[in-house]
C-alpha positions in Angstrom: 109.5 96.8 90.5 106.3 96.1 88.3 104.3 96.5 91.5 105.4 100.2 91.9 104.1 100.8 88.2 100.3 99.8 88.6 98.8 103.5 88.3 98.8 106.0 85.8 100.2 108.4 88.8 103.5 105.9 89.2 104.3 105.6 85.4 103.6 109.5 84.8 106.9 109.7 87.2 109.1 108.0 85.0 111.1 110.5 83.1 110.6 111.2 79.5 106.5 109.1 79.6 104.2 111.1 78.4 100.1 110.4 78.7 100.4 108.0 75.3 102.5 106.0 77.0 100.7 105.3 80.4 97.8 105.1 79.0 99.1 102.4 76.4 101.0 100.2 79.5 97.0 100.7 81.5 95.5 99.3 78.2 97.8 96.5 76.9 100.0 95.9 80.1 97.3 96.0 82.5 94.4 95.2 80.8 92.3 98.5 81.8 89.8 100.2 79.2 91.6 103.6 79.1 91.8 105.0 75.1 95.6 104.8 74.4 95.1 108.1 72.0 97.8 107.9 69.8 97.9 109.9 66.6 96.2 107.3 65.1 93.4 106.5 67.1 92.8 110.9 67.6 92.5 111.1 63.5 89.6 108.6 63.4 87.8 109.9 66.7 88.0 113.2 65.1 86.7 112.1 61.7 83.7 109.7 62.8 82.6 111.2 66.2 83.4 114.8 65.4 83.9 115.3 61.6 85.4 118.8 62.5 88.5 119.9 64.6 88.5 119.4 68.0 90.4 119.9 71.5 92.6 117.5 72.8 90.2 117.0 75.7 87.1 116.5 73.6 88.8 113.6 71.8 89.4 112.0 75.1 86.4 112.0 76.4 84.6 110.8 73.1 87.5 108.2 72.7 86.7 106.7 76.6 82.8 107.2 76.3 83.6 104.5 73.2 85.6 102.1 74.5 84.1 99.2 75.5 83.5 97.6 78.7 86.5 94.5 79.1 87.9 94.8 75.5 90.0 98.2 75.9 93.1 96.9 74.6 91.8 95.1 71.5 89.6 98.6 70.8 92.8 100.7 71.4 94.5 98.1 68.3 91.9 98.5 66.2 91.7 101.8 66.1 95.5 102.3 65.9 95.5 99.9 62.7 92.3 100.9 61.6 93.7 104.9 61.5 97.1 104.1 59.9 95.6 101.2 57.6 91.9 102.9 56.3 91.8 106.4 57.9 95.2 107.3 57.0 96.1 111.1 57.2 96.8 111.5 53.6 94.6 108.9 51.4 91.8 107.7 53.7 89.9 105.5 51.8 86.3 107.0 52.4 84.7 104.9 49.7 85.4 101.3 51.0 85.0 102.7 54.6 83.2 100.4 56.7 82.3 103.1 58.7 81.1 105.3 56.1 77.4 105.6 57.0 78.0 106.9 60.1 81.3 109.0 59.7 80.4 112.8 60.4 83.7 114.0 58.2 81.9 111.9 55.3 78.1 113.4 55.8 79.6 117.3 55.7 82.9 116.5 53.6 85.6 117.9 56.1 88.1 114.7 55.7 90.3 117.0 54.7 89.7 119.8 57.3 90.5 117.5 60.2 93.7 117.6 61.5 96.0 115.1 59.5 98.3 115.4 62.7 96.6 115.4 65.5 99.6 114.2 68.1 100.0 114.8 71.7 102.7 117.7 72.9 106.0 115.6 72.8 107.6 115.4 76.7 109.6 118.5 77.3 113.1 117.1 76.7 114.5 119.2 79.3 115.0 117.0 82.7 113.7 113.5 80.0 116.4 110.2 80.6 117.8 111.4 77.0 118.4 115.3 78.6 120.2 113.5 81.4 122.3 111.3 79.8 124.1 114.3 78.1 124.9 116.1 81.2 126.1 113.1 82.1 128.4 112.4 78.9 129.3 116.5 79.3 130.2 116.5 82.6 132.4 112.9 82.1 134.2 114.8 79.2 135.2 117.5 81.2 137.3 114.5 83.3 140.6 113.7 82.6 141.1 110.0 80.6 141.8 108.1 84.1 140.4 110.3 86.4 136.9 109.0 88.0 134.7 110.7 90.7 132.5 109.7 92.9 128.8 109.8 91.9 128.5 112.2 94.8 129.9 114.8 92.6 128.2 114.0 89.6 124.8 114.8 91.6 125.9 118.0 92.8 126.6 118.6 89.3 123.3 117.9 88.7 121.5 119.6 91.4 123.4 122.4 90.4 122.0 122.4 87.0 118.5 121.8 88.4 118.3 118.3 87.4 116.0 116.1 90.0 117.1 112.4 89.7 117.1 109.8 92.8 120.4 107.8 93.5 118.9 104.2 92.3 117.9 105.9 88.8 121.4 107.6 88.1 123.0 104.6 89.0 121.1 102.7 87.2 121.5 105.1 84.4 125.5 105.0 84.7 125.6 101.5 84.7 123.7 101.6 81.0 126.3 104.0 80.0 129.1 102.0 80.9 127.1 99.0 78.9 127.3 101.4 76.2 130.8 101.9 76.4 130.1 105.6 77.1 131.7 106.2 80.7 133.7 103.8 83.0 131.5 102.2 86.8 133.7 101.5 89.7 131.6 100.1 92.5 133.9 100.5 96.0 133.4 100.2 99.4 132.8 104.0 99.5 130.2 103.8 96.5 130.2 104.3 93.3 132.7 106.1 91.4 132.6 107.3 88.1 134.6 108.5 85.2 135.1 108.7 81.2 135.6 105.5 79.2 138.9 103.7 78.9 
């Protein structure tokens, strides 16, 4: 439910969304200023506000202090267009930069010492929807063709690989894979029961 979603703290839960991403639904779903700092948007902080490397941390805190009041969401897309359109990480084009006069990379020429990747630490894929899915698929080929289980199984196969997901989510995961094509959804009086495709 889209009411369960309305903090950073709720979305940060959802397997395999990383800080970009809640940030980004706060800013264009939600309409609250919070800098969506994609790779994008870090490159051009760094350049202008910094002109040097920087932490991760220092670019967030520059990026917010900018943002302004009401508008985050049209800031956060005209940053992201202005770094991948104008500041781009291999040909910025410093000359016709509107932002020239007061770019600190431009006054001590480091353009080219900042960063030209400056992206967050991807989600660890271990435990993400996409790591789940094939324990899922492995455990389902292990099956035999008609054979299906109940979905009690399947979680103890993976608690026993120390894999945290609540009943609604894996169901509602198995029921995408079966959409898929990639495993086979009985739903029973006694519950769900799964098994490889047919």
């Amino acid at each position: 439910r889209s009411s369960d979603l309305s903090n950073a703290k709720d979305l940060a839960r959802l397997p395999g969304v990383g800080s970009y991403t809640v940030a980004a639904i706060q800013s264009f779903v939600f309409g609250e200023d919070v800098a969506a700092l994609d790779t994008n948007i870090r490159r051009v902080v760094s350049r202008v506000w910094f002109g040097a490397p920087v932490t991760d941390r220092e670019i967030r805190v520059a990026a917010t202090r900018l943002l302004p009041v009401g508008r985050g969401a049209e800031w956060n897309q005209a940053l992201m267009d202005f770094g991948s359109l104008q500041c781009t990480a291999d040909r910025p084009a410093c000359v016709i930069c509107p932002l020239r006069d007061c770019c600190r990379a431009i006054a001590r020429s480091s353009v080219a010492s900042v960063p030209r990747r400056i992206a967050e630490k991807p989600e660890p894929y271990r435990g993400s929807r996409r790591y789940i899915r094939g324990r899922i698929v492995a455990f389902l080929r292990d099956l035999q063709s008609n054979e299906s289980v109940p979905i009690g199984d399947l979680e103890q196969t993976l608690i026993a690989a120390e894999i945290a997901i609540d009943r609604d989510s894996l169901q509602t995961l198995l029921r995408a894979l079966a959409d898929e094509g990639l495993c086979q959804v009985i739903d029973c009086s006694e519950g769900m029961t799964v098994g490889p495709p047919r």
